[in-house]
C-alpha positions as CSV (number, residue, x, y, z in Angstrom):
1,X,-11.2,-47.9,30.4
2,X,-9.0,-45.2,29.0
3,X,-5.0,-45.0,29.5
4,X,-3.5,-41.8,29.6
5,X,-0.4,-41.1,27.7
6,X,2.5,-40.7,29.6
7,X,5.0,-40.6,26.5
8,X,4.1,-37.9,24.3
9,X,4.6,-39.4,20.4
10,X,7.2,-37.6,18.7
11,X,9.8,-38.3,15.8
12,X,12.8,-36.0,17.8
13,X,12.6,-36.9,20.8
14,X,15.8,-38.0,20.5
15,X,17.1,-36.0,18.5
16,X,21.2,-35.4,19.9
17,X,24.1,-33.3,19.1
18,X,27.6,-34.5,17.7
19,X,30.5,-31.9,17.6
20,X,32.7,-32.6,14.4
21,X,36.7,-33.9,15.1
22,X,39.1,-31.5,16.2
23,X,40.9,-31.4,12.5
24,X,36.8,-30.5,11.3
25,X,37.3,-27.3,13.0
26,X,38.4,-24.0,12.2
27,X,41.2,-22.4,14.3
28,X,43.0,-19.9,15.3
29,X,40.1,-17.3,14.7
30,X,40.3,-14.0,16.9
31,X,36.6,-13.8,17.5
32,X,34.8,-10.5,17.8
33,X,34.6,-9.0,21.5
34,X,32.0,-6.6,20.5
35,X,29.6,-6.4,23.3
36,X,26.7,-6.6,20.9
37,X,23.5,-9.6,21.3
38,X,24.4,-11.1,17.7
39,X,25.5,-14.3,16.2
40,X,29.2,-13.0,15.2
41,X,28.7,-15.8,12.5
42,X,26.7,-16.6,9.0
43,X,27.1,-19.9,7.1
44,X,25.7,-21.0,3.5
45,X,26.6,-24.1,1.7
46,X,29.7,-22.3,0.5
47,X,31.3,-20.4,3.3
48,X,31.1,-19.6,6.3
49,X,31.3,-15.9,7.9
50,X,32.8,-15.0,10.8
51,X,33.1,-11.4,12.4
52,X,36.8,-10.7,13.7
53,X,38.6,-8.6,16.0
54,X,40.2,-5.9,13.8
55,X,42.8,-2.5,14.5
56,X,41.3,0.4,12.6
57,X,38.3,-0.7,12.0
58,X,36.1,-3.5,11.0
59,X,36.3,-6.9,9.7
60,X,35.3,-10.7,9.2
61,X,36.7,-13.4,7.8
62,X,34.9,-16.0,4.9
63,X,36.2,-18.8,4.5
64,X,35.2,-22.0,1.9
65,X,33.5,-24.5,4.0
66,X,36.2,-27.2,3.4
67,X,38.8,-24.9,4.8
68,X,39.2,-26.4,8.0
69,X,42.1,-26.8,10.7
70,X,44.2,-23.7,11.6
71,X,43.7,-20.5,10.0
72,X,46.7,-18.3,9.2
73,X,46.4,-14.9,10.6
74,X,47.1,-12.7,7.8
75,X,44.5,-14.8,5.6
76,X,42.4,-11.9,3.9
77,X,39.5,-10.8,5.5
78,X,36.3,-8.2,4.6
79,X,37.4,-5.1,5.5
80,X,35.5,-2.1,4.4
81,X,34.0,-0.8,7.1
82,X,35.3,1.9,9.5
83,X,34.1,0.9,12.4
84,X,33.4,-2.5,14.0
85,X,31.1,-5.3,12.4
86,X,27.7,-5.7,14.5
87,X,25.7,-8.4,12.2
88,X,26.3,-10.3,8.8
89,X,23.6,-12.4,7.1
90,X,24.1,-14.5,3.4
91,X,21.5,-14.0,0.8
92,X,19.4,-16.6,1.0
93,X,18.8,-16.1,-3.3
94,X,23.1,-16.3,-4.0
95,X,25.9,-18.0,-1.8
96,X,28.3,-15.4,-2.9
97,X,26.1,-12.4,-1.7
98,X,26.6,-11.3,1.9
99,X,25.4,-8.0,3.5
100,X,27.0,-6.4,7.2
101,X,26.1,-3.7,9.3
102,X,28.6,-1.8,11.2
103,X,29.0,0.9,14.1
104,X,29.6,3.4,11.3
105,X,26.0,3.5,10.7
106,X,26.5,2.1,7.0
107,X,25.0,-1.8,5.9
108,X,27.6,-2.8,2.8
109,X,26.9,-5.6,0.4
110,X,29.6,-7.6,-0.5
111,X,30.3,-10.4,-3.9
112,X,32.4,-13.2,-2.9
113,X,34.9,-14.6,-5.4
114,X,34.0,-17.9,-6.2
115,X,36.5,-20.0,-4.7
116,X,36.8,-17.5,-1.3
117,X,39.3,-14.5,-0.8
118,X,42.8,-14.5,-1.8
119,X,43.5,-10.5,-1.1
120,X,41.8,-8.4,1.4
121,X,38.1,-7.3,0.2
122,X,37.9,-3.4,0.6
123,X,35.7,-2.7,-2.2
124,X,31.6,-3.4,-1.4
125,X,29.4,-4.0,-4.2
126,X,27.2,-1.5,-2.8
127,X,26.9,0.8,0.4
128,X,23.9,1.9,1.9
129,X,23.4,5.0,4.0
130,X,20.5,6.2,5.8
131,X,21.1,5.4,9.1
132,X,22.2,8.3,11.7
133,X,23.4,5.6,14.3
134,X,25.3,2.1,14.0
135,X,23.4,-0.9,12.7
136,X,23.0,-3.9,14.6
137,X,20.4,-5.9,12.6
138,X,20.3,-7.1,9.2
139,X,17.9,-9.4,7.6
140,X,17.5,-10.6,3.5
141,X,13.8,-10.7,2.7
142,X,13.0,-14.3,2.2
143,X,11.3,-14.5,-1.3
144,X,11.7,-11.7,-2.9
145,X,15.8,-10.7,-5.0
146,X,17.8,-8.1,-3.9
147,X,15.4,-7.2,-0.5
148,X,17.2,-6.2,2.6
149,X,15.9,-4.9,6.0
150,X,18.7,-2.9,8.4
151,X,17.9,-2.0,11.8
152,X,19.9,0.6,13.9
153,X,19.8,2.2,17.4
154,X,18.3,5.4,15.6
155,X,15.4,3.4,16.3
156,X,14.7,3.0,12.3
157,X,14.2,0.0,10.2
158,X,15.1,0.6,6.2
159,X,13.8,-1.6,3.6
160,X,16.4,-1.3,0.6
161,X,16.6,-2.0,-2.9
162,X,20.0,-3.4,-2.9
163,X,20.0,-4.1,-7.0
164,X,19.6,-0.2,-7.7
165,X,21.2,1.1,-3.6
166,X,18.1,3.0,-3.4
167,X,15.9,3.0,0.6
168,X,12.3,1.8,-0.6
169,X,10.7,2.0,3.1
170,X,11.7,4.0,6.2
171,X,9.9,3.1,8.7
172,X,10.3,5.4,11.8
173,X,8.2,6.3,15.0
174,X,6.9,3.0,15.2
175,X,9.5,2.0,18.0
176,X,10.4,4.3,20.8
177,X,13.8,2.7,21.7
178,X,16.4,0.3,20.8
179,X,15.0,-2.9,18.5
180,X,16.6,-6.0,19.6
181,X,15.7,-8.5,16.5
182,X,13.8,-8.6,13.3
183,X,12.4,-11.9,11.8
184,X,10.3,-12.2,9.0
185,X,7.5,-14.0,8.2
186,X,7.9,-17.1,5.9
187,X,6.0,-15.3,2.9
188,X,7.8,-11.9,3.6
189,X,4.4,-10.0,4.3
190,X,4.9,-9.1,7.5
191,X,8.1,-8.7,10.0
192,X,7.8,-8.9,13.9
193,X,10.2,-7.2,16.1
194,X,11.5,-7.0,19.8
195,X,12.0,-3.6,21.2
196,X,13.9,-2.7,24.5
197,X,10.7,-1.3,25.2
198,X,9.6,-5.0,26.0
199,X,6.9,-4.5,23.2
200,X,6.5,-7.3,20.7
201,X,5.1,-5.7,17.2
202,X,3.8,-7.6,14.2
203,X,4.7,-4.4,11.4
204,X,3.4,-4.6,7.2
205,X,6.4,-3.0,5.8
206,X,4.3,-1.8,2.8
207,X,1.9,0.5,5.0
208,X,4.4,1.2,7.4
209,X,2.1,0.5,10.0
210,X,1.9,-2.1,13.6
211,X,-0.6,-4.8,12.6
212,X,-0.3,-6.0,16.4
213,X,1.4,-5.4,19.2
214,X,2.4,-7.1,22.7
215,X,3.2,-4.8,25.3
216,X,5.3,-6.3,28.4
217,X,6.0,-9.9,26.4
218,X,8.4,-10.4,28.9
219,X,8.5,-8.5,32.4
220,X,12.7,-8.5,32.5
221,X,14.5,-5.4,31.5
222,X,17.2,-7.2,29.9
223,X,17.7,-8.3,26.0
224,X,14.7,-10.4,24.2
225,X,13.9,-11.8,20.5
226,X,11.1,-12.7,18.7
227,X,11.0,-15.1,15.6
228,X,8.0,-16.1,13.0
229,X,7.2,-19.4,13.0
230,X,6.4,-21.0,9.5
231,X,2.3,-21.0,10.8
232,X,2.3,-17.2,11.4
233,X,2.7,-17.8,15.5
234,X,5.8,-15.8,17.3
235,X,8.3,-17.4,20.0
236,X,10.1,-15.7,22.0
237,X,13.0,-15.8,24.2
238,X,13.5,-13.1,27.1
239,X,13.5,-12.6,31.0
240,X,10.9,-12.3,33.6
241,X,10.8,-9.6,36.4
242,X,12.9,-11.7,38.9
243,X,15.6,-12.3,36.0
244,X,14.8,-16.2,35.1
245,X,15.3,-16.5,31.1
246,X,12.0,-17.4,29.4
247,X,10.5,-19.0,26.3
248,X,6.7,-18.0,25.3
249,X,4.4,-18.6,21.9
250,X,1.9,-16.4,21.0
251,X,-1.0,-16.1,18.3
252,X,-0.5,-13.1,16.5
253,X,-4.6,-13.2,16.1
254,X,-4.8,-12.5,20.3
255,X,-1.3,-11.3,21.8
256,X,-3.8,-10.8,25.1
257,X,-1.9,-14.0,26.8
258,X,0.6,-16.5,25.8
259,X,-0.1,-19.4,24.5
260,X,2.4,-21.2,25.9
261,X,5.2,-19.9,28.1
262,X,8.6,-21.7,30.3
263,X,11.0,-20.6,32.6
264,X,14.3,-21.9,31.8
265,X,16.9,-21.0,34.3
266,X,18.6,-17.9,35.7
267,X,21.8,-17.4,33.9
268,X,22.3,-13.9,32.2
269,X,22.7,-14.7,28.8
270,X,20.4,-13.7,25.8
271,X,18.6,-16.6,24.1
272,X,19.1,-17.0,20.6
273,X,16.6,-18.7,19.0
274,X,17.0,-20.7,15.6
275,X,14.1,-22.2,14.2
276,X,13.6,-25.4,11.5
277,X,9.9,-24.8,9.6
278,X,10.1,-28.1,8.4
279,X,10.6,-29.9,11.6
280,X,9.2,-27.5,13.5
281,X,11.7,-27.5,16.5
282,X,13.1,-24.6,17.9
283,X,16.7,-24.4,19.0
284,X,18.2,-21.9,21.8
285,X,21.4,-21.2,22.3
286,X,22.3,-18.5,25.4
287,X,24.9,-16.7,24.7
288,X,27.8,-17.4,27.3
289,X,26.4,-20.4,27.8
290,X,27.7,-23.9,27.0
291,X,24.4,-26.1,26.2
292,X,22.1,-26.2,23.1
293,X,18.5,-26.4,24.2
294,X,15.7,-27.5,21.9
295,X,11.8,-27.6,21.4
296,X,9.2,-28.7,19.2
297,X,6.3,-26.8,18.5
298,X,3.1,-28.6,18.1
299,X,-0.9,-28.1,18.1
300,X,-2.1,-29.5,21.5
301,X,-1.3,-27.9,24.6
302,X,1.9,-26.9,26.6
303,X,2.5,-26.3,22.6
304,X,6.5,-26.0,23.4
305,X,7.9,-29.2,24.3
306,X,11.1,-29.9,25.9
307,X,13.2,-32.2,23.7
308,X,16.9,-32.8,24.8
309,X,20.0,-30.4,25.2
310,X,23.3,-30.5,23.5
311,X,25.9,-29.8,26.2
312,X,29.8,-29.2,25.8
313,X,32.6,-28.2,27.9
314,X,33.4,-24.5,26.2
315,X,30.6,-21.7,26.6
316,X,29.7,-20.1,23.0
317,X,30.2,-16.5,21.7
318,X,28.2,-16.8,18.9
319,X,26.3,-19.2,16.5
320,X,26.2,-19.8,12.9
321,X,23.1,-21.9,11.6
322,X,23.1,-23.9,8.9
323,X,19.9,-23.8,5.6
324,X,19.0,-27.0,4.7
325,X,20.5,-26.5,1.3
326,X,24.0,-27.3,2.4
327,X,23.3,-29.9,4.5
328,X,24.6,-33.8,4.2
329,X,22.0,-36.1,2.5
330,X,24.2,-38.9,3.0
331,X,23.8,-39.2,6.8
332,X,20.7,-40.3,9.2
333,X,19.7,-37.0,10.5
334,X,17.2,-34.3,10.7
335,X,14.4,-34.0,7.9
336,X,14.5,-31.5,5.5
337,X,11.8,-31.2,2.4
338,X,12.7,-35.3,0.5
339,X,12.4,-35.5,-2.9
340,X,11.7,-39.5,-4.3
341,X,11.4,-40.8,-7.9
342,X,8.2,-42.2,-8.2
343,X,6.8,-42.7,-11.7
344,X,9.4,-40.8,-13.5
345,X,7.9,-37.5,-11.7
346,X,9.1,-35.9,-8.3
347,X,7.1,-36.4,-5.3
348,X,6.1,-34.1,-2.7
349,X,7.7,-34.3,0.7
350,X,7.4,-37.3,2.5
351,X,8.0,-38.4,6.1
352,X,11.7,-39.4,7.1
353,X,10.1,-42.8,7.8
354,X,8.8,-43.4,4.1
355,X,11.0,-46.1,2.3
356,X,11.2,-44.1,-0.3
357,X,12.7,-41.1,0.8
358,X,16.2,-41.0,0.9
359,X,17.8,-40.1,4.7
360,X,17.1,-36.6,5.7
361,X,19.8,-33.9,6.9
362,X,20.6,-32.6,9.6
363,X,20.5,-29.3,11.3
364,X,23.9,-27.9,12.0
365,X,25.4,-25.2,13.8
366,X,28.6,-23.5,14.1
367,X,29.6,-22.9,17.6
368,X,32.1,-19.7,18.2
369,X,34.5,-20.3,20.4
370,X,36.9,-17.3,22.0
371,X,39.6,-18.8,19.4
372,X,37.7,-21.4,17.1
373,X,34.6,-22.4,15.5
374,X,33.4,-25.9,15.9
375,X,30.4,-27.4,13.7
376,X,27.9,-29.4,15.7
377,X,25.2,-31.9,14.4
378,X,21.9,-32.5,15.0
379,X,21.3,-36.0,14.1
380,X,17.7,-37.9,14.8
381,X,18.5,-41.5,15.2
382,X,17.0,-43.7,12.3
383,X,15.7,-47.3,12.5
C-alpha cells in the first residue's frame, strides 16, 4: 500500500526573514520619486548604492556598508548626470566599479574611492553615448571584464566595451516597443528580455538575432520581467488580462505553454524578481508592496513552489540584493557555494547539512523605504 506525500521535502521551507535593528539602518535618505519600474538601489560587499532625489539633475548616494544610522544631507553623492538616475548595477568583476543610466540618454561608469566619497563625484571614468532616448536598463555581463549591456526607450539594446568606451553590438529592430528588463544567462551566451509588447525573447547578442520568442507571456497590459534561471529556464513575473499579478516558468526549448504558472493577487505593483542559482529559490518583491514572497524552483511538477513571505509594516520603493560574496559566514543562514578542508585540498560544494561545511549565508536584501533603507535577512533555520 502506497502513502502519498502530503509534505513536499525541502531544505527552505522555512526559510524566514529578519529585518536588522533600527541603529543597522541607514537614514535620512531622500529616495528617488522617479516613476520608473527599477530597484533605485545596488549593493556589493563594499557599498551600497542608492539613487536620490536631486535639484538640477541627477544623483545617488554610495555609501561603505558599515555606514549605518543617519545620513547627513550634504554627504557627497554621484552627481554627473544631467538628468535623473533610472538604474545603477555594481560590476560584478570590481566592488569599486559601478555603471548608471540616466534620462539624458547617456550610461556613465563610475571608480569608487576606496574608502567611499568624501567630495561630490562629477567626473565618470567613462561615458557612453549611443542612445537617442533615456536609459532605463543596465546590466554587467556576468563572465566576461569590462562587458555592459544598456537598454533605452529608443527601443535599442547596446553592448559596450567599457575598457576602450567603444559600442561593440547595437542591436535594433528586434523589439517594436519599450523593453522592460534584461537578464542574462548564467554563461553570458544569451540574454532574454521583456518587452511592453508582452513578448518574451531569448536574443545571441553576437548574431544579433531572437533565438526564441514568447508572444502574449502574460495577457495584462501592465509592466512584466523575465530572468534566466541558472538551468537555462525563464521566470517571469507579470499580469493576466483581468489585472491579477502572475508568476510563470518556461523552457526556452518550447515557449508553446508554460511550464508552470500562479496567480498571486491583484495589487498593482510590478514584481521584481531576484533569484539565488545556488539555492534555486526565487524571491519577489512588488513594488508598493510591503511583503517579500519566495519560491523554489524544482524538477517535478507545479515546478514553482510556494515557500513563505517576509512581511513588514512599511511598503518598499525599491530593493537592493545582496551576492553571496558579502554575505555573513558566521551566521545559520542560506547556502551559498561551502568550501571544507579535507585532505589539505579544497572540496567542492557540499550540502548545508554536511558536518563539514562551515554554516552557509544568507540572502539579504535592502528594503528602500520613502526615507531609509533597512537590510533584511534571509535565514534558513539550522539543526
Amino acid at each position: 500500500m502506497s502513502f502519498r506525500k502530503v509534505v513536499r521535502q525541502s531544505k527552505f521551507r522555512h526559510v524566514f526573514g529578519q529585518p536588522v535593528k533600527t541603529e543597522q539602518c541607514y537614514d535620512d535618505i531622500r529616495v528617488s520619486r522617479v516613476t520608473w519600474d527599477s530597484t533605485f538601489c545596488a549593493v556589493n560587499p563594499s557599498f551600497v548604492a542608492i539613487i536620490v532625489e536631486a535639484s538640477g539633475g541627477g544623483a545617488f548616494l554610495v555609501l561603505p556598508l558599515h555606514k549605518t544610522g543617519r545620513i547627513d544631507k550634504s554627504y557627497p553623492t554621484v552627481c554627473g548626470h544631467t538628468g535623473p538616475v533610472l538604474d545603477i548595477e555594481w560590476c560584478p568583476h570590481n566592488d569599486h566599479v559601478i555603471a548608471s543610466g540616466s534620462e539624458d540618454c547617456t550610461v556613465m561608469v563610475w571608480q569608487i574611492p576606496e574608502n567611499g566619497l568624501s567630495q561630490p563625484l562629477t567626473e565618470p571614468v567613462v561615458v557612453l553615448e549611443g542612445h537617442s532616448k533615456r536609459v532605463g536598463i543596465i546590466a554587467w555581463h556576468p563572465t566576461a571584464r569590462n562587458v555592459l549591456l544598456s537598454a533605452g526607450c529608443d527601443n535599442m539594446v547596446l553592448i559596450w566595451n567599457v575598457g576602450t568606451g567603444e559600442e561593440l553590438y547595437r542591436l535594433e529592430g528586434l523589439h517594436p516597443d519599450l523593453i522592460y528588463s534584461v537578464s542574462w544567462s548564467r554563461d553570458g551566451s544569451r540574454f532574454c528580455t521583456a518587452c511592453k509588447d508582452k513578448s518574451v525573447r531569448v536574443i545571441d547578442p553576437r548574431r544579433g538575432t531572437v533565438v526564441a520568442e514568447k508572444e502574449r507571456a502574460h495577457e495584462g497590459a501592465r509592466p512584466m520581467r523575465a530572468i534566466f534561471l541558472a538551468d537555462g529556464k525563464i521566470f517571469t513575473t507579470g499580469f493576466s488580462r483581468m489585472s491579477e499579478r502572475q508568476l510563470a516558468l518556461w523552457d526556452t526549448e518550447n515557449l508553446e505553454e508554460p511550464m508552470g504558472l500562479q496567480e498571486l493577487d491583484s495589487s498593482n505593483g510590478t514584481l521584481l524578481p531576484f533569484y539565488d542559482p545556488d539555492t534555486n529559490v526565487v524571491y519577489v518583491c512588488g513594488k508598493g508592496d510591503s511583503s517579500i514572497r519566495y519560491f523554489e524552483i524544482t524538477e517535478e511538477p507545479p515546478y514553482i513552489h510556494f515557500l513563505n513571505t517576509f512581511t513588514s509594516k512599511e511598503p518598499q520603493r525599491g530593493m537592493g540584493w545582496m551576492p553571496k560574496r558579502g554575505l555573513d559566514v558566521s551566521k545559520c543562514e542560506i547556502a551559498r557555494w561551502a568550501w571544507g578542508q579535507l585532505g589539505g585540498g579544497p572540496r567542492f560544494p557540499m550540502s548545508p547539512y554536511d558536518p563539514l561545511c562551515p554554516p552557509p549565508t544568507p540572502n539579504r536584501f535592502y528594503k528602500l523605504h520613502e526615507r531609509k533603507c533597512e537590510p533584511i535577512i534571509m535565514t534558513v533555520p539550522r539543526k
